[in-house]
N, C-alpha and C positions, 0 to 999 in steps of 0.2 A: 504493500500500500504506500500511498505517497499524499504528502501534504501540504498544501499554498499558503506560503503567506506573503500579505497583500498591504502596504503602506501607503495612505496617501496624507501627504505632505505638501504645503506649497504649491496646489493646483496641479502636479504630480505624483503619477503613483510607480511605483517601485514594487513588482510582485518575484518571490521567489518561489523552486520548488526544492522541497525537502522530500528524501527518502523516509523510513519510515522511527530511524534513527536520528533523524534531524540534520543529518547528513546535506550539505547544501550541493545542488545538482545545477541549478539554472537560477540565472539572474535577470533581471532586463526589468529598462526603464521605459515607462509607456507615455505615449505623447498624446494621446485622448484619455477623457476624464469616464469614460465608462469601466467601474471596476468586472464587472460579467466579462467583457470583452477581451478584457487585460490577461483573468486568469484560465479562458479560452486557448488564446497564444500561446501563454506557458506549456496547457497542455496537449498544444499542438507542434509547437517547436520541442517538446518533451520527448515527443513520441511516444506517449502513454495514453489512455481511456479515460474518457471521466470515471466509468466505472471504478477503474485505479487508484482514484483521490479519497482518501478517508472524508477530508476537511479542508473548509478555507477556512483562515483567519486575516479577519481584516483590520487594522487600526488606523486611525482615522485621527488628526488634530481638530482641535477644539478651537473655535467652535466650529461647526459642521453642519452641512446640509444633509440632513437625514437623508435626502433622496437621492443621494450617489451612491450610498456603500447600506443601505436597507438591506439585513440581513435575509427578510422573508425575498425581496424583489427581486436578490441575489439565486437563491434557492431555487425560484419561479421558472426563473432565467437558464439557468446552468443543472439544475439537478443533483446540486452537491451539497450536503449543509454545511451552513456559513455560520462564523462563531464572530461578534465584530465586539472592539475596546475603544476608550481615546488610547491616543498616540503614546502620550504620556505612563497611562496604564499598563502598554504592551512594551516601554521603553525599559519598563522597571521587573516585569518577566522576564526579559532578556538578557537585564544584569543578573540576576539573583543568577540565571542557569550559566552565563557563561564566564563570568567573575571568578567569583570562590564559590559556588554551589551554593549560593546562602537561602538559607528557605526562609528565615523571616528578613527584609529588605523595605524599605521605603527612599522615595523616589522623590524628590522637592525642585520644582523648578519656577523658579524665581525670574517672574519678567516685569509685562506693565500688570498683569495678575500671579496668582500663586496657585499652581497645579501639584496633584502629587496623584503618584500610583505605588498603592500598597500591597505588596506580597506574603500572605502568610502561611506558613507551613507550603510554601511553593507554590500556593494557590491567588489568584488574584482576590481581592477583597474588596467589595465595592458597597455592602449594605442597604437597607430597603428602598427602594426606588434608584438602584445605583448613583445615590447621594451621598454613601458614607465617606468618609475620613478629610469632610473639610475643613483641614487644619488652618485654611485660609483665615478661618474667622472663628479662630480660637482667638481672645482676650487678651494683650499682652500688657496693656495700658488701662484700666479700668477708665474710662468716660474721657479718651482721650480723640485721636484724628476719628473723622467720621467716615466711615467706613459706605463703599457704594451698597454692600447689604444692608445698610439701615442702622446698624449697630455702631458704636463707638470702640476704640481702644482695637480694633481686629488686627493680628497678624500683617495681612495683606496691606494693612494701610498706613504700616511700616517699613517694612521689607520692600517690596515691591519698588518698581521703577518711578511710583509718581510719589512714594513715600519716604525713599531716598530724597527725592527734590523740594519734599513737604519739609525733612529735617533742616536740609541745607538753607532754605528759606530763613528758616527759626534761628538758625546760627549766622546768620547775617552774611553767606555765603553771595557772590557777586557771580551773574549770569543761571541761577542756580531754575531759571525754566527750562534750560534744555541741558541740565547738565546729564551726565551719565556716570555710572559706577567710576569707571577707568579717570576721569576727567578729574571726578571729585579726589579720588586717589593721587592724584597727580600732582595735586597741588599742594604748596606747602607755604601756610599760613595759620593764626591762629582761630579765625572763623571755620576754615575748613578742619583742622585739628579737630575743633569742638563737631563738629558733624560727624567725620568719619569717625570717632568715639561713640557719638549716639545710636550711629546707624548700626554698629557690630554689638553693641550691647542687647538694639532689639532684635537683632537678627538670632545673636545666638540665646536672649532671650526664648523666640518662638521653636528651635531648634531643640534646644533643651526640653521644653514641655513636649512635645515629641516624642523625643527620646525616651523620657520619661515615658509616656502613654502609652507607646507602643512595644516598645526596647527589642528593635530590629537588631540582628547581629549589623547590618551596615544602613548607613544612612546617605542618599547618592543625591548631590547637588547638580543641578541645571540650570542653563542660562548665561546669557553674557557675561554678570559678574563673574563668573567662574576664569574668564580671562585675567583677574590679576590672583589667581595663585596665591603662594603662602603671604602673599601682602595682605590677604584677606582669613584667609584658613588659619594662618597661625593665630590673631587675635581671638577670631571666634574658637577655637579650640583650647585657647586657655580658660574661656568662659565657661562653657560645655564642660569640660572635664574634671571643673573644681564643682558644678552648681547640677550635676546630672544624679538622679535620686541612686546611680553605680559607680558612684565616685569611688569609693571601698574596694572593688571588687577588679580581679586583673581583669575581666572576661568585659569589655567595656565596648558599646558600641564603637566601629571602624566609620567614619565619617571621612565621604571622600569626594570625586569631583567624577562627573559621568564618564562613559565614553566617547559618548558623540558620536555613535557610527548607525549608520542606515541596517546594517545586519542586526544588529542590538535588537531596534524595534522592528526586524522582519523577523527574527528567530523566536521572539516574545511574540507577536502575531499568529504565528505559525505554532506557538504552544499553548493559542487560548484553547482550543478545543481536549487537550490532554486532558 
């Protein structure tokens, strides 16, 4: 048996085929936005049967037009059943299997919002109404920035790309509407000083609760900010590893920086149906 997984990203989709090992067989990037048609090719350049395919798995970025990668539409279509995640969610299967085998894993990816894909005992975890684990708008600030869900003090409205540029405001930072991670890093002065302090504080504020909550063997960072490196990682991990409820214990969450690779979230894809 053999099995597809299918990414679409960036108005491109990238489908691959796996043996039944997960063994990767064929690659190809498709230049129409029909996924039916995409994982046809595959398995026609494959030279195999539909019959042959156990499963497609599809991931899909957020947010999305249901009507491109529609699980049932899919099945309609092709005659294979289709298993579909966010992108994010199928990024963070990918690590857990092809990292360190890690079976509990969560996945934080830090942009102009805050997404995550939660892996537990190897299995994806998404909870009722595949609403669970939005750590986005967990509380880091009680009745602080206001948050686009309604609420006050939220993760997201810290961390985040518009809550970096909400600090930097506050600290009297100069150009600070279009600043960006790298930029404010960049600089060195005493207003940005006081920013880049605030902003690792609640970062690894929301990090640690996390940690705490969930207590993944690893914890995988996404996102631009992830370009300045230990410039960033090393403060937030002095914070983390003195204020994590496993401070005591050698067995301590592994906090680290994704991979970034297109196979990551085809091979998580291609294992939602496992």
């Amino acid at each position: 048996m053999y099995i597809i997984g299918a990414v679409l990203e960036n108005s491109k989709i990238t489908v691959a085929l796996y043996d039944k090992k997960f063994k990767l067989l064929l690659k190809k990037d498709v230049l129409h936005d029909d996924i039916s048609n995409a994982c046809l090719d595959v398995i026609s350049e494959g030279r195999i049967k539909r019959d042959d395919v156990d499963y497609i798995g599809v991931a899909v970025e957020s947010p999305f037009n249901t009507s491109v990668f529609d699980a049932t539409e899919i099945e309609k279509n092709i005659g294979i059943k289709c298993y579909t995640a966010s992108l994010i969610s199928a990024k963070a299967l990918g690590e857990a299997y092809t990292t360190n085998d890690t079976p509990y894993l969560f996945m934080l990816k830090i942009d102009d919002t805050i997404e995550c894909g939660i892996v537990i005992d190897k299995k994806l975890y998404s909870g009722a109404h595949n609403l669970g684990g939005k750590v986005a708008h967990i509380v880091i600030n009680f009745n602080g920035y206001e948050c686009t869900c309604g609420r006050k003090g939220c993760f997201e409205a810290y961390a985040s790309n518009s809550g970096l540029r909400r600090i930097a405001a506050e600290s009297g930072v100069p150009g600070w509407e279009k600043l960006t991670h790298a930029k404010l890093f960049g600089m060195n002065s005493p207003s940005a000083d006081r920013a880049k302090k605030l902003y690792v504080d609640y970062l690894a504020s929301g990090i640690t609760d996390i940690i705490n909550l969930f207590q993944p063997n690893e914890l995988v960072l996404e996102g631009a900010f992830t370009e300045l490196g230990d410039e960033l990682m090393t403060p937030i991990m002095d914070i983390i590893l003195r204020e994590q409820y496993t401070h005591d214990t050698p067995d301590k969450c592994n906090v680290r920086f994704a991979n970034n690779e297109v196979n990551t979230a085809l091979i998580g894809a291609a294992l939602l149906g496992r």
